[in-house]
Structures are given as C-alpha cells and as structure tokens.
Biopython code that builds the backbone (N, CA, C, O; Angstrom):
import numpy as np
from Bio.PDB.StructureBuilder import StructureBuilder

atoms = [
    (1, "UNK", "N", (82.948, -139.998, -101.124)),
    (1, "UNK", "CA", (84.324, -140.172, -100.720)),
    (1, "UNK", "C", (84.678, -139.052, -99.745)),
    (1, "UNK", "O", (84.498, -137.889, -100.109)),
    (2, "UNK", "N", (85.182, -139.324, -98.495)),
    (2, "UNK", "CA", (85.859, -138.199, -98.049)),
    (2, "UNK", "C", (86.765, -137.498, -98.279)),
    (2, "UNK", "O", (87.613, -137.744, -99.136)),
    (3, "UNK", "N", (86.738, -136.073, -97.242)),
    (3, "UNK", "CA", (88.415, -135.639, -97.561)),
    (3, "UNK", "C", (89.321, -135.969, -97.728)),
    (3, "UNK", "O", (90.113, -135.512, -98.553)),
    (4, "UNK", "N", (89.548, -137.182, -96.737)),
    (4, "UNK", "CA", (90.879, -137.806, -96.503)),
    (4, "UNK", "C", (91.048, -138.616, -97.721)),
    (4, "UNK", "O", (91.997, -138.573, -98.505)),
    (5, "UNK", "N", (89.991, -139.368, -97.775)),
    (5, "UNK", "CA", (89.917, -140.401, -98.983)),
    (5, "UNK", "C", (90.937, -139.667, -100.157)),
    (5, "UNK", "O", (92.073, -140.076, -100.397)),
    (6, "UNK", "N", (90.151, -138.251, -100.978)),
    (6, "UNK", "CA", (90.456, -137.817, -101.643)),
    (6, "UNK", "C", (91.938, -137.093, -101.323)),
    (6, "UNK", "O", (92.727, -137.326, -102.239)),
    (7, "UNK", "N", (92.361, -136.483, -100.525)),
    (7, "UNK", "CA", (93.662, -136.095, -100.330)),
    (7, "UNK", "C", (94.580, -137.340, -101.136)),
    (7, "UNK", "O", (95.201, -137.257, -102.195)),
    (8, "UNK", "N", (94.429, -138.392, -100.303)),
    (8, "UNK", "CA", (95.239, -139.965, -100.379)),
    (8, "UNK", "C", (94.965, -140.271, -102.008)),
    (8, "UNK", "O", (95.743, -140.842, -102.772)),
    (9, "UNK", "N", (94.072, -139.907, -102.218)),
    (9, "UNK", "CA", (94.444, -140.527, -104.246)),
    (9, "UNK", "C", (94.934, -139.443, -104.738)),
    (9, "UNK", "O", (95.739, -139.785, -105.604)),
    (10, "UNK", "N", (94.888, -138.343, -104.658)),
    (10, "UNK", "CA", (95.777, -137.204, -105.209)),
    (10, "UNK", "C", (97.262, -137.210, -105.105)),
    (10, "UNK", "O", (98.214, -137.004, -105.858)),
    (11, "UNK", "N", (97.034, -137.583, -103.664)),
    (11, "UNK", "CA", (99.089, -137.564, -103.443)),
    (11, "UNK", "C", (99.741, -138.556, -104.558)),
    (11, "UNK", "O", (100.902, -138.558, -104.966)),
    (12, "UNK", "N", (98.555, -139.476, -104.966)),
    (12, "UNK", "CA", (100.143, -140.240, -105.680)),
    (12, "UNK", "C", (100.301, -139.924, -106.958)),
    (12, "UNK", "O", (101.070, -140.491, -107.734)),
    (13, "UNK", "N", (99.116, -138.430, -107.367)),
    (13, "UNK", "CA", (99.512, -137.920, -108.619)),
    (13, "UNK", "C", (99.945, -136.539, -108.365)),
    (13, "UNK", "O", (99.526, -135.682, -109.144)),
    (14, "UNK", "N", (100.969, -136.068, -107.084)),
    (14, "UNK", "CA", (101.554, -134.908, -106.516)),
    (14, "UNK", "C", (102.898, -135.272, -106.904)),
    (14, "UNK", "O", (103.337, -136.373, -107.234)),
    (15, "UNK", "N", (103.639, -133.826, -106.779)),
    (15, "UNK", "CA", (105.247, -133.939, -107.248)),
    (15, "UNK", "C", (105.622, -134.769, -105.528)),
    (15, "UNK", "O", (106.464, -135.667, -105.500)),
    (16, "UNK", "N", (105.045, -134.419, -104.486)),
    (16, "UNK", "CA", (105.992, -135.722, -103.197)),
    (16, "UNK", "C", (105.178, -136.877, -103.515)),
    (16, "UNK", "O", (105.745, -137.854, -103.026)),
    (17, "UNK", "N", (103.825, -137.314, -104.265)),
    (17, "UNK", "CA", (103.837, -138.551, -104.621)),
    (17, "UNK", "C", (104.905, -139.418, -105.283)),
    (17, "UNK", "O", (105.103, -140.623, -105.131)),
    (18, "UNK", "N", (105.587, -138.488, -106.093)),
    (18, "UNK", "CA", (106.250, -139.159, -107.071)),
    (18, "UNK", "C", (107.500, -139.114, -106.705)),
    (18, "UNK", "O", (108.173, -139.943, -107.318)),
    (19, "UNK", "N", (108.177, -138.390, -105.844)),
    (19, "UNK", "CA", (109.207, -138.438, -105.309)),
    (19, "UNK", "C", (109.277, -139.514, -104.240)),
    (19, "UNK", "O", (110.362, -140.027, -103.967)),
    (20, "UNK", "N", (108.108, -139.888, -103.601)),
    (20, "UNK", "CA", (108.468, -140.968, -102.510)),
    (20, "UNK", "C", (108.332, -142.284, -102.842)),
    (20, "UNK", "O", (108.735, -143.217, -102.146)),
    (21, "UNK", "N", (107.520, -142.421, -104.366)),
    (21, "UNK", "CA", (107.452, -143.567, -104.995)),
    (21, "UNK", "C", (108.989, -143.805, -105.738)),
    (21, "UNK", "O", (109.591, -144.877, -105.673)),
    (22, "UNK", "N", (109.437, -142.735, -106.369)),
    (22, "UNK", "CA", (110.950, -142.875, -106.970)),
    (22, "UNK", "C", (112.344, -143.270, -105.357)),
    (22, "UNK", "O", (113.402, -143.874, -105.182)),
    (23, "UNK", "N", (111.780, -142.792, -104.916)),
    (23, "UNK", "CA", (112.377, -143.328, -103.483)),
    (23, "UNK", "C", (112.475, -144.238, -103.258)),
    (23, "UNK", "O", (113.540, -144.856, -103.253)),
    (24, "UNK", "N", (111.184, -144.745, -102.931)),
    (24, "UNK", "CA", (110.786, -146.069, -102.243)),
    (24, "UNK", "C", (111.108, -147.631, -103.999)),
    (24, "UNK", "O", (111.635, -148.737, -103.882)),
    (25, "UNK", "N", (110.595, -147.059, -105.153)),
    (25, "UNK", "CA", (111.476, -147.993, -105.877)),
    (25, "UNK", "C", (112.844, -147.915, -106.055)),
    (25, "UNK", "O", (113.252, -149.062, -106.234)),
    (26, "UNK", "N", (113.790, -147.081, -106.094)),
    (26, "UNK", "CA", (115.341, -146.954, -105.864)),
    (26, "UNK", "C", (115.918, -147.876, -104.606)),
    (26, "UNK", "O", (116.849, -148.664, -104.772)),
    (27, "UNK", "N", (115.195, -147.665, -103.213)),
    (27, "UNK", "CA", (115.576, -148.565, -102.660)),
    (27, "UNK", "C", (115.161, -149.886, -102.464)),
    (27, "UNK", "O", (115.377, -150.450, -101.392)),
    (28, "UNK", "N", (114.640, -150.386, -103.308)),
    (28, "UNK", "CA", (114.053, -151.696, -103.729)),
    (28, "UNK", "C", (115.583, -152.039, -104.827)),
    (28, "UNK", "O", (115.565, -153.236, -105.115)),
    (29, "UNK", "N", (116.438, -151.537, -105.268)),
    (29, "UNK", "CA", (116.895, -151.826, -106.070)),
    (29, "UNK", "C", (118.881, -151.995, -104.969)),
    (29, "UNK", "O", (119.979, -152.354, -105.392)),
    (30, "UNK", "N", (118.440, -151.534, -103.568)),
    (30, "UNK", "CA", (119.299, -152.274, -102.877)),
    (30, "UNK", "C", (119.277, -154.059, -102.670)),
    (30, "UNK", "O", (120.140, -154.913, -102.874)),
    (31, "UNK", "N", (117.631, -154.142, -102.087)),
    (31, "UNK", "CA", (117.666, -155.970, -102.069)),
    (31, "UNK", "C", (117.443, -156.095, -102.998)),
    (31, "UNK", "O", (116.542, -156.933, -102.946)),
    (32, "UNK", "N", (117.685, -155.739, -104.518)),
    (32, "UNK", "CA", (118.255, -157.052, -105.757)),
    (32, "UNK", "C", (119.520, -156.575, -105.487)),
    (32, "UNK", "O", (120.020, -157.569, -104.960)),
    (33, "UNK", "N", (120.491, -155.612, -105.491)),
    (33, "UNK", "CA", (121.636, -155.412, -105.321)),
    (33, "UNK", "C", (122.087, -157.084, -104.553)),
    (33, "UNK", "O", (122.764, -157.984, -105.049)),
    (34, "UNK", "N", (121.387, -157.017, -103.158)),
    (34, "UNK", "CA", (121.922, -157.292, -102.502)),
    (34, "UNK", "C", (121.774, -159.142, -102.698)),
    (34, "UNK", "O", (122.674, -159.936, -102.427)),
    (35, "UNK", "N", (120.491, -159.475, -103.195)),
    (35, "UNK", "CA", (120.127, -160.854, -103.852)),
    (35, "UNK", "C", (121.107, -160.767, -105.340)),
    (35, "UNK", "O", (121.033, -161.883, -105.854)),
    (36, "UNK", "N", (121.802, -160.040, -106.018)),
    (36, "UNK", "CA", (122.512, -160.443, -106.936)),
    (36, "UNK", "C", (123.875, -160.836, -106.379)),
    (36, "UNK", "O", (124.516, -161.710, -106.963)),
    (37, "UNK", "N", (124.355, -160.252, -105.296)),
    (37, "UNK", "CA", (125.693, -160.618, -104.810)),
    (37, "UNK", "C", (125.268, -162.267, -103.845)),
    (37, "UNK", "O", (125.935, -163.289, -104.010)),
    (38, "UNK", "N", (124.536, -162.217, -103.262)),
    (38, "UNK", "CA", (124.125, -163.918, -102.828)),
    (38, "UNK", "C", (124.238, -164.946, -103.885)),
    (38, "UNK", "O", (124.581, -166.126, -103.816)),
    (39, "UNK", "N", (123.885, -164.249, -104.829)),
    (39, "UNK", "CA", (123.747, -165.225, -106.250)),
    (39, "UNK", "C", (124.757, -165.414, -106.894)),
    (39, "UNK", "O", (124.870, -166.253, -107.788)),
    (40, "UNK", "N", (125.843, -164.441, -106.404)),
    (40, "UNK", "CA", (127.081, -164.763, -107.204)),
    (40, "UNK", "C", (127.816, -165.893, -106.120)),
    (40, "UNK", "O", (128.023, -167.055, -106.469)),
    (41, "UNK", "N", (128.098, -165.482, -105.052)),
    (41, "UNK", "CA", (128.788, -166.460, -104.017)),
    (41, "UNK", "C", (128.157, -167.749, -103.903)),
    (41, "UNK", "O", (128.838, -168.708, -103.540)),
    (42, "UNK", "N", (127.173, -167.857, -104.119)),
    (42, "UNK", "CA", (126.292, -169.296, -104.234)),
    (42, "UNK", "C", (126.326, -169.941, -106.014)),
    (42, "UNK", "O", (125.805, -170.958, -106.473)),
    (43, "UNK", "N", (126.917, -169.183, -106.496)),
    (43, "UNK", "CA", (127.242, -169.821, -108.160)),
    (43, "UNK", "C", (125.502, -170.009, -108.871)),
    (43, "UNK", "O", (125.240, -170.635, -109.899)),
    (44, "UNK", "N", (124.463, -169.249, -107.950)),
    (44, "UNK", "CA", (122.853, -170.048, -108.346)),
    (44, "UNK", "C", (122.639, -169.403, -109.789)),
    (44, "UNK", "O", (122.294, -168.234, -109.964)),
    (45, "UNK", "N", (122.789, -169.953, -110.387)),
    (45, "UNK", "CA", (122.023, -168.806, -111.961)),
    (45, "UNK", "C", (120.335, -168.656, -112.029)),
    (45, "UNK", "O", (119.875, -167.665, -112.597)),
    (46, "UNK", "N", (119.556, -169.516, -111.524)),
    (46, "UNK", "CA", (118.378, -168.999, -111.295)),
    (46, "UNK", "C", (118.326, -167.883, -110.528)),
    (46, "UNK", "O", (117.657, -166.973, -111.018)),
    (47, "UNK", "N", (118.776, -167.694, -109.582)),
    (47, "UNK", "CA", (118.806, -166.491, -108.492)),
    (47, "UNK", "C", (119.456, -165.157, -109.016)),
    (47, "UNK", "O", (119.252, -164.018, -108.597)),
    (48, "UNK", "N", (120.112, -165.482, -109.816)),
    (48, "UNK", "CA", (120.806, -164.119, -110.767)),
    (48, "UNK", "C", (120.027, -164.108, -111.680)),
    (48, "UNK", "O", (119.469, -163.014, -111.762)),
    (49, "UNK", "N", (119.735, -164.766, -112.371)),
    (49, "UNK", "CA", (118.136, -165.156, -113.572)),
    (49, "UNK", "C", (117.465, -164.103, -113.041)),
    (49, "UNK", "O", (117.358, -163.149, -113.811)),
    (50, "UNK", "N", (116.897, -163.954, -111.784)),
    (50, "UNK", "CA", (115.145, -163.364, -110.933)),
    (50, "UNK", "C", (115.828, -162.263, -110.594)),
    (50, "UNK", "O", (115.033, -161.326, -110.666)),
    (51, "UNK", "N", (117.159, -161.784, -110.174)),
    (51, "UNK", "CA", (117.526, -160.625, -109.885)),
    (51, "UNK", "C", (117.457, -159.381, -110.767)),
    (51, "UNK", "O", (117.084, -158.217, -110.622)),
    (52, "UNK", "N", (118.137, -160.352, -112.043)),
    (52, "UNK", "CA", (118.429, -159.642, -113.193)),
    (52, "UNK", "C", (116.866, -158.772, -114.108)),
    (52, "UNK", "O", (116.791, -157.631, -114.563)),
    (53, "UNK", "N", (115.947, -159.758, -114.086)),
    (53, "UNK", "CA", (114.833, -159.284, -114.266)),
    (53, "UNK", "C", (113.736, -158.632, -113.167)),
    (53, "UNK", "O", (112.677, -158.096, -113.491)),
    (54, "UNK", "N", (114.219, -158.797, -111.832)),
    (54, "UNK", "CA", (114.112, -157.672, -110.373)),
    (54, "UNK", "C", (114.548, -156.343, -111.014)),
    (54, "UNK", "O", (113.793, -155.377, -111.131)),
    (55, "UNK", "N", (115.763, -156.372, -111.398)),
    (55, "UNK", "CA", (116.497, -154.776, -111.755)),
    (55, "UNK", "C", (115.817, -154.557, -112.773)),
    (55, "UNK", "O", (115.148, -153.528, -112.677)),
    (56, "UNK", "N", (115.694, -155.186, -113.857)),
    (56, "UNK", "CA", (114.808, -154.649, -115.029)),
    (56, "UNK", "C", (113.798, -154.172, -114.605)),
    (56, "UNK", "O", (113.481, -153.058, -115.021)),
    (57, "UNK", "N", (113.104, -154.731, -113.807)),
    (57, "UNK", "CA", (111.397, -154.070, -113.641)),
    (57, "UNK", "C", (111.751, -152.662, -112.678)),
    (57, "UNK", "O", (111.008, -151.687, -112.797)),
    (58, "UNK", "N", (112.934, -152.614, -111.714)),
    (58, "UNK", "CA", (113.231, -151.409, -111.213)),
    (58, "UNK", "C", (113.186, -150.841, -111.948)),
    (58, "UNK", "O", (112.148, -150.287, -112.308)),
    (59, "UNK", "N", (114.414, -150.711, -112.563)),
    (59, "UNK", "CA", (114.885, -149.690, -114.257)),
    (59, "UNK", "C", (113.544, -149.395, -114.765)),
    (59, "UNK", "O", (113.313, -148.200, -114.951)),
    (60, "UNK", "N", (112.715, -150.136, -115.000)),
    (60, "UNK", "CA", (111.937, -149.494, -116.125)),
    (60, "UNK", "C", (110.736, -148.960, -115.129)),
    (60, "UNK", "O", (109.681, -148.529, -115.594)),
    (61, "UNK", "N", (111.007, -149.034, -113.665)),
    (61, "UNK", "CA", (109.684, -148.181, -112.911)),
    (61, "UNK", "C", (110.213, -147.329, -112.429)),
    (61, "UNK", "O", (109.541, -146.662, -111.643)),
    (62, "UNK", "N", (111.537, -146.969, -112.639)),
    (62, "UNK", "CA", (112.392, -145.669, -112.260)),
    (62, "UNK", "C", (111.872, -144.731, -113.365)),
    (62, "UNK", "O", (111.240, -143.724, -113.046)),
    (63, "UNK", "N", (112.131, -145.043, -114.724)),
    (63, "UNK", "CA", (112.030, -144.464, -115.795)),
    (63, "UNK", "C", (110.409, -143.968, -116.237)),
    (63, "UNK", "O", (110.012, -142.986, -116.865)),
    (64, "UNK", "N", (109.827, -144.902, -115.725)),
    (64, "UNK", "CA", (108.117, -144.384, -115.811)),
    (64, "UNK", "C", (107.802, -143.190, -114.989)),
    (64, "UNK", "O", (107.084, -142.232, -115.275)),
    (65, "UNK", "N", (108.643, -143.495, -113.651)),
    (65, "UNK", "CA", (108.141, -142.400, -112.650)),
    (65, "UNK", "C", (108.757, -140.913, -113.257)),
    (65, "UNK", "O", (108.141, -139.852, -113.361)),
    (66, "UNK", "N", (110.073, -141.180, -113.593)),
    (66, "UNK", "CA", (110.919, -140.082, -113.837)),
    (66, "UNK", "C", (110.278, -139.095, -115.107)),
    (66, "UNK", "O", (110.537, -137.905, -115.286)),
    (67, "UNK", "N", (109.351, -139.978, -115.939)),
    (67, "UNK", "CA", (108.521, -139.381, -116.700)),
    (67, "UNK", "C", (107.367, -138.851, -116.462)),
    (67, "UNK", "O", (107.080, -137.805, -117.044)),
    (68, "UNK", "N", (106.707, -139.283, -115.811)),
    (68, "UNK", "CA", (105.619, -138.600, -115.016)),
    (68, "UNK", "C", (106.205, -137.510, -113.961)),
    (68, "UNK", "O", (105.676, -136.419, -113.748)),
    (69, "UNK", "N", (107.040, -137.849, -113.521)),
    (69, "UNK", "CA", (107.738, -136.340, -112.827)),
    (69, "UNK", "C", (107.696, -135.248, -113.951)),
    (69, "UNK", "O", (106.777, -134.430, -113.929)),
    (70, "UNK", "N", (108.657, -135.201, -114.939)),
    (70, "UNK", "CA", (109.017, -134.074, -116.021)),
    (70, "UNK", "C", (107.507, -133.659, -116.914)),
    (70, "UNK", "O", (107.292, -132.519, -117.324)),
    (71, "UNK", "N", (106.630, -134.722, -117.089)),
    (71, "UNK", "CA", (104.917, -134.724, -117.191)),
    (71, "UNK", "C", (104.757, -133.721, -116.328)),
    (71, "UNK", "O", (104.923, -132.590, -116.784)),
    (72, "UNK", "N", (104.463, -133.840, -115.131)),
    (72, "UNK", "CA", (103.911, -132.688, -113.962)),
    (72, "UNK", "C", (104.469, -131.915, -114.349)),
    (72, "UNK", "O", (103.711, -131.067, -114.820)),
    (73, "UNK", "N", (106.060, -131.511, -114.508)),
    (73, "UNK", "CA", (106.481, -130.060, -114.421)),
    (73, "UNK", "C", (106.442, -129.362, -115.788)),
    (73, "UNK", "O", (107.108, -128.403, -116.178)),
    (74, "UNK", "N", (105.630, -129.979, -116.332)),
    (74, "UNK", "CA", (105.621, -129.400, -118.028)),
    (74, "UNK", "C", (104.526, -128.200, -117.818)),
    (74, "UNK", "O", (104.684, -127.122, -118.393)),
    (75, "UNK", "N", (103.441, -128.441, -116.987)),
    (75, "UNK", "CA", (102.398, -127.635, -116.244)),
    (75, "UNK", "C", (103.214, -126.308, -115.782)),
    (75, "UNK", "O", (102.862, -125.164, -116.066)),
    (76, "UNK", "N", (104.525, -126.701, -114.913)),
    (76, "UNK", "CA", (104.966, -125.363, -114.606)),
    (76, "UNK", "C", (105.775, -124.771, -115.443)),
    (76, "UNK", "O", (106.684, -125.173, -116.169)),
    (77, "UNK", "N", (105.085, -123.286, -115.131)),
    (77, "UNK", "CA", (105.734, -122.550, -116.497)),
    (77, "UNK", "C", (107.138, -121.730, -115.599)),
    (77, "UNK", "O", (107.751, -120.839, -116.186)),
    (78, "UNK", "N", (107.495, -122.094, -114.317)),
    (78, "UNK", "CA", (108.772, -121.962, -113.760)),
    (78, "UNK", "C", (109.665, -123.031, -113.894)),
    (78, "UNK", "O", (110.859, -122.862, -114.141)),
    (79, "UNK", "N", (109.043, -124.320, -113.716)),
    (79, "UNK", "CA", (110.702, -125.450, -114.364)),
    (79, "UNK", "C", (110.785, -125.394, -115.765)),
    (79, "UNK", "O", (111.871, -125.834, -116.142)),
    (80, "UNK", "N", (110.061, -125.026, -116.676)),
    (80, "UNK", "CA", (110.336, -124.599, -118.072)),
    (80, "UNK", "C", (109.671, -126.047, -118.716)),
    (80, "UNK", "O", (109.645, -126.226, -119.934)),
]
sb = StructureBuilder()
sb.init_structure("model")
sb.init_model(0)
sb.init_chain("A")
sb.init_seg("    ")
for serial, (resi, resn, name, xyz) in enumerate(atoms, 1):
    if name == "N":
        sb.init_residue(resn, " ", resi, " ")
    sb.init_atom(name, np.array(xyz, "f"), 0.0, 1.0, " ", f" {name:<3s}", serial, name[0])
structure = sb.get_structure()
C-alpha cells in the first residue's frame, strides 16, 4: 500500500476525519429537511414515511460519529 493509500484510510479514523464526516452527515439532514416540507405541501405520506426514516438514519449517524469523536479524545489526557 502506499503512502497516500495509507494517509487516506487513517484520515477517516482522525479527529478532521470525523469532523468532516459529522459535517457532511448534518448537511444531509438539510435535503430531508427540505424533502419533509415537499411532503407536507403535497399531502404525500409515503414521502414523509422515507423522510422520517432519512432523519432517523441521520440522527443515529450523528450520534455514532459524535461517539467516536469523545472515543478519540478519551486518548487525550488534555480534553480530559
């Protein structure tokens, strides 16, 4: 494997791995935002159905990451 190779699988177990993944799923949680308000003006309950469980899978990959964040910093004996 190369350097690069190896740099690139490390980052996504680095504190900016995990910050740009908590990023990048937070704003995933604008287009269901934004597919739940379509779904209301269109009366579709399937479409609020798929949103609703869109946000769930956000929520609960916010909460995975946010744990593996406080995981990493358990290592530092400066965030306590």
């Amino acid at each position: 494997m190369s350097a690069m190779a190896k740099k690139a699988k490390n980052f996504k177990k680095s504190k900016t791995g995990l910050y740009v993944s908590l990023a990048s799923t937070a704003f995933g949680g604008l287009s269901v935002a934004k597919q739940i308000k379509m779904a209301r003006q269109d009366n579709d309950f399937l479409r609020l159905a798929d949103a609703a469980v869109s946000a769930a899978a956000i929520v609960t990959g916010l909460a995975i990451l946010y744990r593996e964040l406080k995981r990493l910093g358990d290592d530092d004996v400066l965030l306590g």
